[in-house]
VMD Tcl script that draws the C-alpha trace (Angstrom):
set ca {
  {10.19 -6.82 13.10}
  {7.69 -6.05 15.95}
  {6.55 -2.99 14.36}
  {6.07 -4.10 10.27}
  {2.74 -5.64 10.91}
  {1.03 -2.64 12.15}
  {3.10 -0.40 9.50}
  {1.82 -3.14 6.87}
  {-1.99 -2.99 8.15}
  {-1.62 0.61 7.66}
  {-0.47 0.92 4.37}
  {-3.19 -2.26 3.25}
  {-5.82 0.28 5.01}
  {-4.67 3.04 2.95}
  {-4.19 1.05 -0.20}
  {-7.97 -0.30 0.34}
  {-9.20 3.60 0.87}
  {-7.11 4.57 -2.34}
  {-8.58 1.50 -4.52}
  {-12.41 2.34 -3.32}
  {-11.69 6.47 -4.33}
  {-10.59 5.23 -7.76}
  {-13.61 2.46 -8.40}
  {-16.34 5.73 -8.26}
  {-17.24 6.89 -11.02}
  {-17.72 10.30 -10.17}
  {-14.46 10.57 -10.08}
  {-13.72 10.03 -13.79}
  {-16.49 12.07 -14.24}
  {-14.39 15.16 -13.00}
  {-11.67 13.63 -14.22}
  {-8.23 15.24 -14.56}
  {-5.59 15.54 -12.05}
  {-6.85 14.10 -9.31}
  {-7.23 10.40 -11.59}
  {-3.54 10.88 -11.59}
  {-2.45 11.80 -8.12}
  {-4.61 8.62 -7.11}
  {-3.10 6.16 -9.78}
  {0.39 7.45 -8.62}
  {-0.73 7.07 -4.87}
  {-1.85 3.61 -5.79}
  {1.47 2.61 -7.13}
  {3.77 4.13 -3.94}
  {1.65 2.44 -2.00}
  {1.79 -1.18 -3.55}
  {5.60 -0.96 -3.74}
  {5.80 0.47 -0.13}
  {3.65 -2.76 0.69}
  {5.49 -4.95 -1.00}
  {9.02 -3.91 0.33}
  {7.48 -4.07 3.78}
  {6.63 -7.79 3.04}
  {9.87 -8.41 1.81}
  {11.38 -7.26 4.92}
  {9.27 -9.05 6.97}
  {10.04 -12.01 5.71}
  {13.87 -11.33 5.68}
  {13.72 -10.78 9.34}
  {11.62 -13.95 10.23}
  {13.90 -15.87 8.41}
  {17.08 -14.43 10.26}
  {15.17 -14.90 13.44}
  {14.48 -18.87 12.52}
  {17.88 -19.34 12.23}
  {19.13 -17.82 15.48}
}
mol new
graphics top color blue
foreach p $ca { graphics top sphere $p radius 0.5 }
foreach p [lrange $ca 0 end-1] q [lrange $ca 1 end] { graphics top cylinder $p $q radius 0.2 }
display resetview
């Protein structure tokens, strides 16, 4: 429990960095493989995130009822 905030800052940092790589347009200028890898990046990350928020909130609500 202690250590899914910093783990969920982390990923939301890297989620932020991914999300600003795929709004420049250079990118897409190049296009190609590297669209891809990000898009697939993108999508790990918003599932890791969302699991991690899922747990967090499991384990607050087992702590509330100890």
């Amino acid at each position: 429990l202690h250590a899914l905030p910093e783990r969920i800052e982390a990923l939301e940092a890297d989620l932020e960095q991914v999300q600003q790589q795929l709004s420049d347009p250079a990118l897409y200028q190049a296009g190609g493989e590297r669209i891809k890898q990000l898009q697939q990046t993108l999508r790990d990350l918003e599932q890791e995130l969302e699991t991690a928020y899922a747990r967090w909130e499991a384990l607050e609500a087992l702590t509330r009822l100890e």
